[in-house]
VOBA-1610 file (N, C-alpha, C; in pm, whole numbers, padded with zeros to 5 digits, always signed):
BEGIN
Unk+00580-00478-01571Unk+00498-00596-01585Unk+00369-00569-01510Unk+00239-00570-01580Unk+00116-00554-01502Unk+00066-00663-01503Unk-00084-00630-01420Unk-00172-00773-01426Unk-00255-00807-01522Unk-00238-00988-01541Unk-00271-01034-01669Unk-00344-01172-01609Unk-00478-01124-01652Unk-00563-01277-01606Unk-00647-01260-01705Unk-00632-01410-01739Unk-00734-01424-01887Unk-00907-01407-01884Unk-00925-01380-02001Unk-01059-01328-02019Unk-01149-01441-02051Unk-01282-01409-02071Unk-01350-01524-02102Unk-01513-01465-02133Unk-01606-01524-02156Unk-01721-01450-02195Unk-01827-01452-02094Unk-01817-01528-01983Unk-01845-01530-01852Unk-02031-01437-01840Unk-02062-01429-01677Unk-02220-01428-01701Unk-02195-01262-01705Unk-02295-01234-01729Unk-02367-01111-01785Unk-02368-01024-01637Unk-02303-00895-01678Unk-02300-00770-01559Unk-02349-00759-01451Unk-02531-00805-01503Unk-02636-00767-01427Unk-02631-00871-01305Unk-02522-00986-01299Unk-02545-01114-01187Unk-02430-01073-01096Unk-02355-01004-01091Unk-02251-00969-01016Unk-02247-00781-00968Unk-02207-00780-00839Unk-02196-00640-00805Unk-02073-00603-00844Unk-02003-00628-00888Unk-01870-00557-00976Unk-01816-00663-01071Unk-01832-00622-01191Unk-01773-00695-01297Unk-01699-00651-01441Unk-01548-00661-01465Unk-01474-00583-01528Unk-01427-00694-01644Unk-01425-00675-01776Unk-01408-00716-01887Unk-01286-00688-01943Unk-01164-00798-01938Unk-01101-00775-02060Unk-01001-00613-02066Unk-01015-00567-01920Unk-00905-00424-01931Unk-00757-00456-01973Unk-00790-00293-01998Unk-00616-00277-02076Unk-00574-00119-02058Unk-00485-00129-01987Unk-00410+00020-01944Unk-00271-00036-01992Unk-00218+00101-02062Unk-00099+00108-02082Unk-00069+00259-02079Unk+00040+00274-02037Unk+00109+00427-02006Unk+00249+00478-02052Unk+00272+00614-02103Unk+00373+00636-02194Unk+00448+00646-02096Unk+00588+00589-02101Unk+00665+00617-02002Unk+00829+00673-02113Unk+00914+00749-01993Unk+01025+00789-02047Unk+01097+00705-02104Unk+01200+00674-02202Unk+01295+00542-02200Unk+01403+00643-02096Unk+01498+00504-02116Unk+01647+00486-02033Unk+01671+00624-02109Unk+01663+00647-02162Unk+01792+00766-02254Unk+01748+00936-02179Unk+01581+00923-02134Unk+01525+01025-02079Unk+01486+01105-02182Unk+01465+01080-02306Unk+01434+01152-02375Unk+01286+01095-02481Unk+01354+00953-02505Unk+01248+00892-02607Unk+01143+00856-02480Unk+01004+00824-02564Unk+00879+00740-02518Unk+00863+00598-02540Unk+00837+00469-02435Unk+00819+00347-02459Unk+00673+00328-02376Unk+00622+00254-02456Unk+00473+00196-02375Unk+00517+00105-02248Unk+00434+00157-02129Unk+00469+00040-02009Unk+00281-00020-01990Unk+00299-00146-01975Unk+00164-00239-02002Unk+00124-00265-01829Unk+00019-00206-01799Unk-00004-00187-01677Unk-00091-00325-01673Unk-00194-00307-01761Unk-00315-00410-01726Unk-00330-00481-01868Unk-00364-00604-01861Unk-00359-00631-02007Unk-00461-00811-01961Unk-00549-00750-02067Unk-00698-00816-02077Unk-00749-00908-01895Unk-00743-00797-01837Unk-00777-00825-01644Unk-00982-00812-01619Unk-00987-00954-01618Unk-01149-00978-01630Unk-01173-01027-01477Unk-01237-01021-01399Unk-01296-01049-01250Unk-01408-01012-01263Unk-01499-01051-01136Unk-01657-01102-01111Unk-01642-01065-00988Unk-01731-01029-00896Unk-01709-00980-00752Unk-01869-01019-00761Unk-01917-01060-00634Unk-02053-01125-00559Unk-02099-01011-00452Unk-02206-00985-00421Unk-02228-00917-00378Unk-02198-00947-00215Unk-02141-00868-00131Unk-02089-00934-00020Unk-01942-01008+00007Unk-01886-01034-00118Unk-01790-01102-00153Unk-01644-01001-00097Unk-01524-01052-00052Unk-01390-00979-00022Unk-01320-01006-00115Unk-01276-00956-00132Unk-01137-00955-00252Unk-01044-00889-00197Unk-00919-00951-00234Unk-00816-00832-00223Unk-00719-00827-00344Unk-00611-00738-00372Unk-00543-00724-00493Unk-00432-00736-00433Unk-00322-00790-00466Unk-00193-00854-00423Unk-00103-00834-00500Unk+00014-00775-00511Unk+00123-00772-00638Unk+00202-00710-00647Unk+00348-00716-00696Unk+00415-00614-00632Unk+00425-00476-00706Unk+00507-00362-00672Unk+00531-00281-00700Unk+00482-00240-00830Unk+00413-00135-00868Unk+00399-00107-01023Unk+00309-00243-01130Unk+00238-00326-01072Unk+00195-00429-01137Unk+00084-00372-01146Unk-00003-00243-01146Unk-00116-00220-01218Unk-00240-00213-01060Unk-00174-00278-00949Unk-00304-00231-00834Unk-00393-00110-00837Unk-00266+00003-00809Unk-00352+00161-00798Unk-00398+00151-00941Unk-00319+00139-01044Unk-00422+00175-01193Unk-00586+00094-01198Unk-00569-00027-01168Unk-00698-00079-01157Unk-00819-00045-01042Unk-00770+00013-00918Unk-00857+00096-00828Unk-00940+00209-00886Unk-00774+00269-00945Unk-00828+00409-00974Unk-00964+00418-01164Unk-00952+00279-01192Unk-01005+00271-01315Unk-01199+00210-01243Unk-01178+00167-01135Unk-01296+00106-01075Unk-01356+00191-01055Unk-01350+00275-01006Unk-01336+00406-00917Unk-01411+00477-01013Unk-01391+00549-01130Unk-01426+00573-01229Unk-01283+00707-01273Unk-01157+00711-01167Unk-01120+00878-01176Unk-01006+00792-01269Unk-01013+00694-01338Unk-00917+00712-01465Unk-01003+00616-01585Unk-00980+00646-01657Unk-01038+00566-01816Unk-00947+00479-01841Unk-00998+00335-01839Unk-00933+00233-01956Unk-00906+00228-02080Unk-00798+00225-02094Unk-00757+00217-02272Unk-00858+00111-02333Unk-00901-00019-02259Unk-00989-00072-02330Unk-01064-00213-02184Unk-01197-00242-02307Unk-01207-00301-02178Unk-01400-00252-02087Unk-01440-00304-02010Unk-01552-00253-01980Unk-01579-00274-01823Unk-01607-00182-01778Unk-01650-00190-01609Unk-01812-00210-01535Unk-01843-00257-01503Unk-01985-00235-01463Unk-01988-00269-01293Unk-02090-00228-01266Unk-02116-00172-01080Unk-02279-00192-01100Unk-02321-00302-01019Unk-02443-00275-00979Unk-02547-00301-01129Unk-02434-00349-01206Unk-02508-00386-01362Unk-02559-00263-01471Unk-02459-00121-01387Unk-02425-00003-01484Unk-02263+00029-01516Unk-02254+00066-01625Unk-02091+00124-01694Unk-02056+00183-01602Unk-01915+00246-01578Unk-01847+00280-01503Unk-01768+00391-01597Unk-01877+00524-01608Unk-01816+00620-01708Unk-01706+00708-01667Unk-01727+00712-01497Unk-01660+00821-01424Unk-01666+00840-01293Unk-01658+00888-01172Unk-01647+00926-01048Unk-01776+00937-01073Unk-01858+00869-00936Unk-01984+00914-00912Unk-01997+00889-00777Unk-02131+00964-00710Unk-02156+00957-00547Unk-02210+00789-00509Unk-02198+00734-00594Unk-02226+00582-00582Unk-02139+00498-00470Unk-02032+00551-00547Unk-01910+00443-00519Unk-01837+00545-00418Unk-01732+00523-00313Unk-01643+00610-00236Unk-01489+00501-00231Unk-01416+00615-00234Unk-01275+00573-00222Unk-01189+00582-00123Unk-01081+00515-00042Unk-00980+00552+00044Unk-00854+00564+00042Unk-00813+00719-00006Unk-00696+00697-00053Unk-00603+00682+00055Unk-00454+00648+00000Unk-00385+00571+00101Unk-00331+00693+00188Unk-00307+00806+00186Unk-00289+00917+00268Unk-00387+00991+00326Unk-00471+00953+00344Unk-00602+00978+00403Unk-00692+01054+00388Unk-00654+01186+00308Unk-00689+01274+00201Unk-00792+01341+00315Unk-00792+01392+00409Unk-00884+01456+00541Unk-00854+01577+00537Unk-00966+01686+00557Unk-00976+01843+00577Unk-00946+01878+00686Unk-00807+01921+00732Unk-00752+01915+00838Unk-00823+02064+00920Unk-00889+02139+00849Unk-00989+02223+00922Unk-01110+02172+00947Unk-01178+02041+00953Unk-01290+02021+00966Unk-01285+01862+01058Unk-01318+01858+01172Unk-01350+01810+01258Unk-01426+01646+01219Unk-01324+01562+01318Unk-01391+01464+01233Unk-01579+01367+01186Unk-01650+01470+01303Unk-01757+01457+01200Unk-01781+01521+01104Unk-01719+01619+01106Unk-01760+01759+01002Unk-01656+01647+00812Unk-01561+01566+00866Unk-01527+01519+00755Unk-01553+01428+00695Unk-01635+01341+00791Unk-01730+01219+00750Unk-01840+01299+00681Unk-01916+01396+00725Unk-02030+01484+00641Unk-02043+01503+00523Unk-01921+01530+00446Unk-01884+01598+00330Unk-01923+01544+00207Unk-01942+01429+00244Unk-01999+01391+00078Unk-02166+01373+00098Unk-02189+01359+00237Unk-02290+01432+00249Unk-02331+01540+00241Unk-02335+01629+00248Unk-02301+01804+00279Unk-02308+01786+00098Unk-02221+01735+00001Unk-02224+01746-00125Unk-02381+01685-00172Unk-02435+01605-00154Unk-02512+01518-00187Unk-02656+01598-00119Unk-02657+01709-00059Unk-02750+01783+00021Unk-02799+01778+00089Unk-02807+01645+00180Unk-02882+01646+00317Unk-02824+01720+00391Unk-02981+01712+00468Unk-02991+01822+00542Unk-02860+01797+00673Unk-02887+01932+00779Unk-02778+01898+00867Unk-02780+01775+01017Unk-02953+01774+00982Unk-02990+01669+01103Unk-02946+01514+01018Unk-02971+01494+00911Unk-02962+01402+00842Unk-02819+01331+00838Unk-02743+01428+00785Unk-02582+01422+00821Unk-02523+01407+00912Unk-02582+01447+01045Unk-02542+01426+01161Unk-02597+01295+01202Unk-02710+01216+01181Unk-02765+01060+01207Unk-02666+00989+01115Unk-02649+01044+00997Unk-02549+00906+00905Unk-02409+00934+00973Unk-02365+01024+00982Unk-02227+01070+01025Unk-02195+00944+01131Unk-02244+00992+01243Unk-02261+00908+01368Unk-02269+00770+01388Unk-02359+00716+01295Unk-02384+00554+01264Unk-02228+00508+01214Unk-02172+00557+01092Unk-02038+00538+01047Unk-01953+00584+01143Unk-01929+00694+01245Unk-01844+00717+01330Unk-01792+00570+01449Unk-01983+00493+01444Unk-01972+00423+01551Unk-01923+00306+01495Unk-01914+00296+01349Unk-01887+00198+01284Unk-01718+00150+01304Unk-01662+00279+01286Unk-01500+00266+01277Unk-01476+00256+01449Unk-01570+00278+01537Unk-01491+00290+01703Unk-01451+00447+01713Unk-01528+00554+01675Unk-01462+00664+01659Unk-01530+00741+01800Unk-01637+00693+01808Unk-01705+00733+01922Unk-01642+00818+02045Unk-01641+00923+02063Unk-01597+01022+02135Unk-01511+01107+02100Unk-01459+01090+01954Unk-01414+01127+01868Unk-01453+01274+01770Unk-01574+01290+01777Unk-01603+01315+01659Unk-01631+01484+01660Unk-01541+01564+01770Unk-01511+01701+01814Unk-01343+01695+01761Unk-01295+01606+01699Unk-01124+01602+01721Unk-01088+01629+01575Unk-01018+01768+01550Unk-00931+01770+01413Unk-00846+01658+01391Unk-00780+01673+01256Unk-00720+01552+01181Unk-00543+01537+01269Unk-00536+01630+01363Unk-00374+01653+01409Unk-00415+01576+01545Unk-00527+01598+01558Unk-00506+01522+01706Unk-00571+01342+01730Unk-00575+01300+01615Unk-00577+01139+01610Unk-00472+01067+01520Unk-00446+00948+01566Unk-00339+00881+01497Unk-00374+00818+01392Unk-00277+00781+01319Unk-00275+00757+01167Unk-00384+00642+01109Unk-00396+00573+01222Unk-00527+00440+01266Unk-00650+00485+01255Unk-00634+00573+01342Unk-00795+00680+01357Unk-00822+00751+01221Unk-00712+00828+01163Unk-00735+00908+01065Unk-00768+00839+00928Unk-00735+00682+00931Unk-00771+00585+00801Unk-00911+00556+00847Unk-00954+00551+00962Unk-01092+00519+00963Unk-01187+00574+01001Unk-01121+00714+00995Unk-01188+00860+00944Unk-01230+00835+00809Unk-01065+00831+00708Unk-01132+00815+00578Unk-01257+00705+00551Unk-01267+00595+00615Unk-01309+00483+00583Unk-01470+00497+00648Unk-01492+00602+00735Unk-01585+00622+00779Unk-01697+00718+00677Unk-01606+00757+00639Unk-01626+00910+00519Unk-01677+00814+00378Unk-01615+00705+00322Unk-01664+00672+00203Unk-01766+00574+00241Unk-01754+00575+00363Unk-01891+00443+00345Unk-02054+00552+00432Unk-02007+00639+00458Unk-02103+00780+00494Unk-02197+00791+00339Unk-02121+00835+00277Unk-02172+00888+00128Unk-02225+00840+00064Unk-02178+00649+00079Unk-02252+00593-00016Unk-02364+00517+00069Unk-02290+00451+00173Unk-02444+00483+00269Unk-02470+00283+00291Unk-02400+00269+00234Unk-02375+00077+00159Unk-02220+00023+00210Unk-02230-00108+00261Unk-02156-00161+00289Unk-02096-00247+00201Unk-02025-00303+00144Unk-02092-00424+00047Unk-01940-00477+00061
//
């Protein structure tokens, strides 16, 4: 059973910082027998409006379509149907726009935690003085402050989420 909130024709992309139309994910899953294929309905016609500044959160249990709809925001999966927009552009694919936190913290356990806040900097090409002023601002953001000489083994699981959390909001550089 996924999430199902009705659609409607509602205002136009360009008035909202995230606004999703009418999605629909569905995924082939095994049947009982382990052999045949049955459709499982992850998302089915899921329309929301987000304000710029605005919190949201997603609530639901197990398998009701949360991670599928992250990961469809996000741009790293395609909707079966349905339309995404950010900032009052489509949402074709992963871009340096947007940053993500995945729930295992996804950290370069050889690279130091400023060196892992950097990285999508470091991708994006600023320079190393540059990276090191944004790094730092987000370091001080999460409380990481004195931190930021320490591999991923020597902070706790608290620290290491707001490592990640320091890291996607580094890149994109935006709070929102």
């Amino acid at each position: 059973m996924g999430i199902s909130i009705a659609s409607g024709e509602g205002p136009s992309p360009e008035s909202y910082k995230i606004v999703l139309k009418d999605l629909r994910q569905v995924y082939k899953i095994r049947g009982t027998d382990g052999e045949s294929r049955r459709d499982f309905l992850a998302l089915e016609n899921f329309s929301l409006n987000v304000k710029e500044g605005e919190f949201v959160s997603i609530v639901g249990p197990s398998g009701c379509g949360k991670s599928t709809l992250l990961d469809i925001i996000a741009g790293l999966a395609r909707a079966e149907g349905g339309q995404i927009f950010i900032d009052g552009k489509a949402v074709t694919g992963p871009a340096l726009d947007r940053g993500i936190v995945m729930q295992g913290y996804a950290l370069f356990p050889w690279r130091t935690v400023r060196r892992n806040v950097e990285f999508g900097l470091e991708m994006k090409g600023l320079s190393a003085k540059d990276r090191k002023e944004v790094s730092q601002r987000f370091i001080e953001l999460v409380n990481l402050e004195g931190f930021e000489d320490r591999y991923p083994y020597e902070l706790s699981g608290g620290m290491k989420q707001r490592v990640a959390i320091a890291r996607a909001l580094a890149t994109t550089r935006r709070c929102f």
